[in-house]
C-alpha positions as CSV (number, residue, x, y, z in Angstrom):
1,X,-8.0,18.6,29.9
2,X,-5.8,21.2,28.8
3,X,-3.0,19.4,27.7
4,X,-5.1,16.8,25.9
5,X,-6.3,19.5,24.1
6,X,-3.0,20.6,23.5
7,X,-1.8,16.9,22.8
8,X,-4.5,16.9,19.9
9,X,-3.6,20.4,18.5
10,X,0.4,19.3,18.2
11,X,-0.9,15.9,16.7
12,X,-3.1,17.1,14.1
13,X,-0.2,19.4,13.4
14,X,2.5,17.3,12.8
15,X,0.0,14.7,10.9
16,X,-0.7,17.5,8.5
17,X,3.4,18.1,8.3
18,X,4.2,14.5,7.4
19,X,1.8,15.0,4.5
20,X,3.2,18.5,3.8
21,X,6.6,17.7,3.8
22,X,6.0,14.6,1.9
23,X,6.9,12.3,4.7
24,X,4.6,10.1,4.5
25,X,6.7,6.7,3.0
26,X,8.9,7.9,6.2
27,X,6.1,7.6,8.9
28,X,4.9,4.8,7.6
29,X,8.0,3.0,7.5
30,X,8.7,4.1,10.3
31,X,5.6,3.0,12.0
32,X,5.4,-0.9,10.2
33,X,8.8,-1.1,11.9
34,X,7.4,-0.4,15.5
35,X,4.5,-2.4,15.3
36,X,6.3,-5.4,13.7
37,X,9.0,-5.3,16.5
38,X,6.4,-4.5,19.4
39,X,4.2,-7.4,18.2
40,X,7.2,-10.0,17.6
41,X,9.1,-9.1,20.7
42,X,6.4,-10.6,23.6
43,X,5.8,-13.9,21.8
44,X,9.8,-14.3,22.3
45,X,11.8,-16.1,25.3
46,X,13.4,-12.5,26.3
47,X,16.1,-12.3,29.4
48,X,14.2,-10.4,32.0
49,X,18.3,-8.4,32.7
50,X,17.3,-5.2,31.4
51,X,20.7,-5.1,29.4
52,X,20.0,-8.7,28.3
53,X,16.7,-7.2,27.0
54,X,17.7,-4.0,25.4
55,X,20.6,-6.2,23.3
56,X,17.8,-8.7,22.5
57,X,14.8,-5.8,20.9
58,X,18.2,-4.0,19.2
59,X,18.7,-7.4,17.1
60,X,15.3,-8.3,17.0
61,X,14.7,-4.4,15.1
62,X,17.7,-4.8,13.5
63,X,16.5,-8.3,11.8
64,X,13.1,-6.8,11.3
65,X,14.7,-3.5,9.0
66,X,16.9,-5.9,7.5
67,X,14.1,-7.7,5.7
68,X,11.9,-4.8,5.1
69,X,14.9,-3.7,3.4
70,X,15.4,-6.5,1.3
71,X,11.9,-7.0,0.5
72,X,11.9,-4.0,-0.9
73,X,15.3,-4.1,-3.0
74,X,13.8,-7.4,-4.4
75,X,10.7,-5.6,-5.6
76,X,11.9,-2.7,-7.3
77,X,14.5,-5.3,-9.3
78,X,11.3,-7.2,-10.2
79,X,9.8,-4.4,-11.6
80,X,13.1,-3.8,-13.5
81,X,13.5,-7.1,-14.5
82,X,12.3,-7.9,-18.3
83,X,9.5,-10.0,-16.8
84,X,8.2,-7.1,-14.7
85,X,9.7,-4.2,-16.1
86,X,8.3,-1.2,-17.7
87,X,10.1,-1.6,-21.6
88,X,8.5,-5.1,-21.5
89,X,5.0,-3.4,-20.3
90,X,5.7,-1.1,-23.4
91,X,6.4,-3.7,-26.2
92,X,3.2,-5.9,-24.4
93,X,1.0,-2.3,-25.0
94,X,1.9,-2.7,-28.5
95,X,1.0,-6.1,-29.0
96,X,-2.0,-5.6,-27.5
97,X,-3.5,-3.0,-29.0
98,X,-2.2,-4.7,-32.4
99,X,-4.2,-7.8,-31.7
100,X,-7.5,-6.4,-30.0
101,X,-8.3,-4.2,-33.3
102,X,-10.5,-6.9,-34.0
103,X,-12.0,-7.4,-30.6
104,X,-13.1,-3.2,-30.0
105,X,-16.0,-1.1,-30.6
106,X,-15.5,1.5,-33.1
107,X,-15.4,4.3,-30.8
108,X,-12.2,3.2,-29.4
109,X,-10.3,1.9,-31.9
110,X,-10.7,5.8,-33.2
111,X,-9.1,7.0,-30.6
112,X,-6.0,4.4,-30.9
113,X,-3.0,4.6,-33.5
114,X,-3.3,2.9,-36.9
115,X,-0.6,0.6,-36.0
116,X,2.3,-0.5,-33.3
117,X,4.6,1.9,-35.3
118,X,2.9,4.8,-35.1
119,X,2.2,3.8,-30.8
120,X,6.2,3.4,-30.5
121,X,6.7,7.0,-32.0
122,X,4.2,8.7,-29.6
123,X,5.6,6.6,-26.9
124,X,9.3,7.8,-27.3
125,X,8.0,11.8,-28.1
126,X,6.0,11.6,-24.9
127,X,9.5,10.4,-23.7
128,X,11.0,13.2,-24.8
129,X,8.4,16.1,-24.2
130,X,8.5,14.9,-20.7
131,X,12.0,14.0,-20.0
132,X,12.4,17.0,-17.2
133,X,9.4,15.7,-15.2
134,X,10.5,11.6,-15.6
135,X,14.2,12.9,-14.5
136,X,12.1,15.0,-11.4
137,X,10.3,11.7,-10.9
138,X,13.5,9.6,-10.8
139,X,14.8,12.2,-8.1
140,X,11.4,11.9,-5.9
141,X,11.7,8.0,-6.3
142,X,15.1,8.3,-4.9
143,X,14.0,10.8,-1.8
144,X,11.1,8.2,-1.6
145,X,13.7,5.2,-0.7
146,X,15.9,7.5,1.4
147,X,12.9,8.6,3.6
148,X,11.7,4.8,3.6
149,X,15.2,3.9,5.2
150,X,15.7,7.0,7.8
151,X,12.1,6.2,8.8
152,X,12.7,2.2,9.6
153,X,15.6,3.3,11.6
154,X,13.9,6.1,13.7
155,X,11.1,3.3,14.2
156,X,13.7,1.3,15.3
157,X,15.3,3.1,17.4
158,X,12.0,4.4,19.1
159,X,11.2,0.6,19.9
160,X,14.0,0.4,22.1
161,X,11.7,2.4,24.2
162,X,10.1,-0.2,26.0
163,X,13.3,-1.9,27.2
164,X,15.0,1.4,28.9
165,X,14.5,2.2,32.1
166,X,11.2,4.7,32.3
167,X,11.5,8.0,32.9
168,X,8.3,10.1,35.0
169,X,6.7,12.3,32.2
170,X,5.3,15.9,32.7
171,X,1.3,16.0,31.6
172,X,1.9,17.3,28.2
173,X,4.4,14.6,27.6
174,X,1.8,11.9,29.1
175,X,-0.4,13.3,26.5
176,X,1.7,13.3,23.3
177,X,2.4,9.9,24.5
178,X,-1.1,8.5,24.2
179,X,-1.4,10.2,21.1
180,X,1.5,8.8,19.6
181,X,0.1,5.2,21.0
182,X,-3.4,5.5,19.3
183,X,-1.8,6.7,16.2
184,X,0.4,3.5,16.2
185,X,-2.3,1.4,16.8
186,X,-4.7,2.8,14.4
187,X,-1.9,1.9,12.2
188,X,-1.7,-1.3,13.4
189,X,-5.1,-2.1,13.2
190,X,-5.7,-0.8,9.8
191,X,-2.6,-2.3,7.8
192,X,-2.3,-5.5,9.8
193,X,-6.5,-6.4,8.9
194,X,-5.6,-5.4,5.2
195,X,-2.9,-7.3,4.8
196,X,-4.5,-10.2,5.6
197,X,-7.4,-9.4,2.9
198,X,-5.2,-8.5,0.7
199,X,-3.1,-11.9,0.9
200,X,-6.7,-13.5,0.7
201,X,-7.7,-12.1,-2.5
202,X,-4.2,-12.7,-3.9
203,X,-4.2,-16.6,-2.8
204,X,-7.6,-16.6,-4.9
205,X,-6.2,-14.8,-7.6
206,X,-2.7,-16.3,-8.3
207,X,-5.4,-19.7,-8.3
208,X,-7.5,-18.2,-11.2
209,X,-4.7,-16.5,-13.2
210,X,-1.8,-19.5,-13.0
211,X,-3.6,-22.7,-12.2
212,X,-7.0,-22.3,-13.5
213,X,-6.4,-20.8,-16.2
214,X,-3.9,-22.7,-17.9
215,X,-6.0,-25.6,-17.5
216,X,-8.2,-23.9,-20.3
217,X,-5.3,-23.3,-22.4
218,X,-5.4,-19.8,-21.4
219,X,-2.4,-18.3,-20.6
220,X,-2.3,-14.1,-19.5
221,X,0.6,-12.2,-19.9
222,X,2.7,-10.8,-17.0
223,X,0.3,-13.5,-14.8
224,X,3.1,-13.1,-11.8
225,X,3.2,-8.8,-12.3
226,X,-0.7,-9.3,-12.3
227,X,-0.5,-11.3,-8.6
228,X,2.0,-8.7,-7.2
229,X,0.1,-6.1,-8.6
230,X,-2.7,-7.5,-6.8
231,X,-1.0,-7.3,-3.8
232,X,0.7,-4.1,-3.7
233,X,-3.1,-2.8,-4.8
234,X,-4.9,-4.6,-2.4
235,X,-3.2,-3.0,0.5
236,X,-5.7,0.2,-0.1
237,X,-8.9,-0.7,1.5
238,X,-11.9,-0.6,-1.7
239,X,-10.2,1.5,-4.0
240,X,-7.2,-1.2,-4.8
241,X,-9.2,-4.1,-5.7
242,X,-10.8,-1.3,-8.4
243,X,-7.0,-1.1,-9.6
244,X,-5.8,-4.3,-9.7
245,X,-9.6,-5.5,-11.3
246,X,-9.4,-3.6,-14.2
247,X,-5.5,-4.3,-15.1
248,X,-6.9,-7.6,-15.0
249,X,-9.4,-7.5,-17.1
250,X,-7.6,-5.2,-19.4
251,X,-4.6,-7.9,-20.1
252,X,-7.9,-10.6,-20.4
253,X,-9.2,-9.0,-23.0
254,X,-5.8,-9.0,-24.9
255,X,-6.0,-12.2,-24.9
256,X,-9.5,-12.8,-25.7
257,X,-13.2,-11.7,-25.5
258,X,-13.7,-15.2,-23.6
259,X,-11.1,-14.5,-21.2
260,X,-12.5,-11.7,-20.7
261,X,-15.7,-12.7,-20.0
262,X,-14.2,-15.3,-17.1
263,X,-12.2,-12.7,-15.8
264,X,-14.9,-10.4,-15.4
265,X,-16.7,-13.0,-13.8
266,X,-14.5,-14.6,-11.0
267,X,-13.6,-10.8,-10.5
268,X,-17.2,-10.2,-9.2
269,X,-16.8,-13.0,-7.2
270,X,-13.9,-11.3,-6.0
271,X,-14.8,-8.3,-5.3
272,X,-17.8,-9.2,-3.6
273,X,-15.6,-11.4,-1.4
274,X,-13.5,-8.4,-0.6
275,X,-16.4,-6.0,0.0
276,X,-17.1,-8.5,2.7
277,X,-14.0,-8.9,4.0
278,X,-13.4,-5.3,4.3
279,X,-16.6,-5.1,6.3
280,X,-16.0,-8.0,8.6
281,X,-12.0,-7.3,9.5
282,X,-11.2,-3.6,9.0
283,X,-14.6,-2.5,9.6
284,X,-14.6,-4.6,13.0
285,X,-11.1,-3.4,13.4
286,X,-11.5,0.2,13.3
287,X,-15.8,0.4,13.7
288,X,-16.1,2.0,10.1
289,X,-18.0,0.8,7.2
290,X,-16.5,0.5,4.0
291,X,-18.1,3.7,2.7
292,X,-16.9,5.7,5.3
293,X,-13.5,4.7,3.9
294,X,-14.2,5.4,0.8
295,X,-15.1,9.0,1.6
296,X,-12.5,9.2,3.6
297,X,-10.0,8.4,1.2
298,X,-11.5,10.7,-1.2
299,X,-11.3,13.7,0.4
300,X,-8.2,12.9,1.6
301,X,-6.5,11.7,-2.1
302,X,-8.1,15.5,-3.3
303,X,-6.3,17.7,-0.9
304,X,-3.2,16.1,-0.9
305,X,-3.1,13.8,-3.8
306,X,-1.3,9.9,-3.6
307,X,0.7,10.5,0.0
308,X,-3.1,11.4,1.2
309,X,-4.8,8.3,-0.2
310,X,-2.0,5.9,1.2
311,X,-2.5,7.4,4.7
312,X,-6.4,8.1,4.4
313,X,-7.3,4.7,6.2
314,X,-4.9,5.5,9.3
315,X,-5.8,8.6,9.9
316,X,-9.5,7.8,9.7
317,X,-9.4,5.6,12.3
318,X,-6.7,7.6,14.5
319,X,-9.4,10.0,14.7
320,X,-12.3,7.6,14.7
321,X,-10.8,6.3,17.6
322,X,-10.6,10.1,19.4
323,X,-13.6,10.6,19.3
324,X,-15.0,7.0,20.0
325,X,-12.7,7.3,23.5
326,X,-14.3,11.0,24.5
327,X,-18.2,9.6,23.3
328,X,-18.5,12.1,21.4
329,X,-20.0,9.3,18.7
């Protein structure tokens, strides 16, 4: 019992370091890595020669940060691409606010510029007042990638583990050990459910924004941003189909007030889908309700901001699961 209690001290330590140190895009990296590798590597036809084995989880790791990589180069070009990228998002602001003047209460058109002129100028000197923090953010973008990368490695590496030889471990070691296992698993459980929500409620909305509505002679700017959006969003259990809902709606009413209206509508749909789905798979993954979540992720985004909120759900049910295994609840 003392070095589990140990074990927890150390882990609760170095989970509170991650988000201290900003390390969080590295753990989790790290950690999709792991899983990925320790899920794909049973279903395949491995040599049981140790040497054959190691060779064969090296390439299969190797493959698996390969693509990550990739897939992650391919989306940041996206979002710099003119379809996806942010002077495109600009000059689309503009038009937008220039043809919903007519579509607005009062009360908000009064707080909007008299016209795409005077937007552009308050764009570019909020450029300019800001340029030390944008060139800050450019630098924490760039530590961002960097950490991604180290941390796919290290996870690869670490999943060698299970094809070297295994060494006898003290107690305290045994102990980090499990730790380190329900932490991985809690991860596991948590982004593996959402995902699959997430690619639910995209399906169903890349349906509604680029075959439905079309039919209708409705077309929605940025419709492909708006399902990758969705996505991206959706991996945050509750809170991201909030996001991705109202930058839906938002571009809707651009277009107009009736496409708005159907928006709003299958988006209830939606959500109430999602609200179900959440409490069916993540819930029954992890034995937490969707408000518990919530609250979770709350308290979690105000003490330490965005890194916080991304890692809320894991840590939640890391800790969930603690105290699950010692009945304590």
């Amino acid at each position: 019992m003392p070095y589990a209690a140990a074990s927890w001290i150390v882990t609760a330590f170095l989970l509170w370091l991650v988000l201290e140190l900003r390390l969080v895009a590295a753990l989790l990296a790290g950690l999709l890595v792991f899983e990925l590798v320790h899920v794909i590597a049973p279903r395949l036809p491995l040599t049981r020669d140790r040497a054959g084995r190691l060779w064969a989880v090296a390439l299969l790791a190797s493959v698996v940060v390969l693509v990550l990589s990739g897939a992650l180069f391919a989306l940041v070009a996206f979002f710099r691409s003119d379809g996806g990228g942010i002077p495109a998002a600009v000059q689309k602001a503009v038009e937008i606010i220039d043809t919903a003047r007519g579509k607005l209460p009062d009360w908000v058109l009064a707080s909007l510029p008299t016209d795409p002129g005077a937007l552009r100028e308050q764009v570019i000197d909020w450029f300019r007042q800001h340029a030390t923090e944008l060139r800050g953010f450019g630098g924490e973008i760039g530590r961002a990638f960097a950490h991604i990368i180290i941390g796919m490695v290290i996870g690869a590496m670490v999943s060698l583990r299970e094809a070297l030889p295994q060494r006898p471990n003290g107690p305290l070691a045994h102990e980090l050990l499990e730790r380190a296992r329900r932490v991985g698993d809690a991860f596991r459980r948590v982004v593996f459910a959402q995902v699959r929500i997430s690619a639910i409620n995209t399906t169903f909305t890349a349906i509604y924004l680029i075959a439905a509505l079309p039919l209708f002679g409705v077309h929605l700017p940025f419709a492909k941003t708006l399902v990758l959006v969705t996505f991206l969003a959706g991996l945050l259990p509750v809170i991201g189909n909030l996001i991705s809902n109202t930058v839906i709606l938002v571009v809707s009413l651009s277009v107009s007030p009736e496409a708005a209206l159907a928006s709003l509508a299958f988006l209830v749909v939606i959500h109430k889908l999602e609200y179900f789905l959440n409490a069916r798979i993540v819930g029954t993954q992890i034995r937490a309700s969707p408000w518990e979540l919530l609250l979770a992720m709350l308290l979690m985004e105000a003490a330490f901001g965005l890194p916080g909120l991304a890692v809320a759900p894991v840590y939640y049910a890391y800790l969930k699961d603690e105290l699950v295994s010692r009945g304590l609840i």
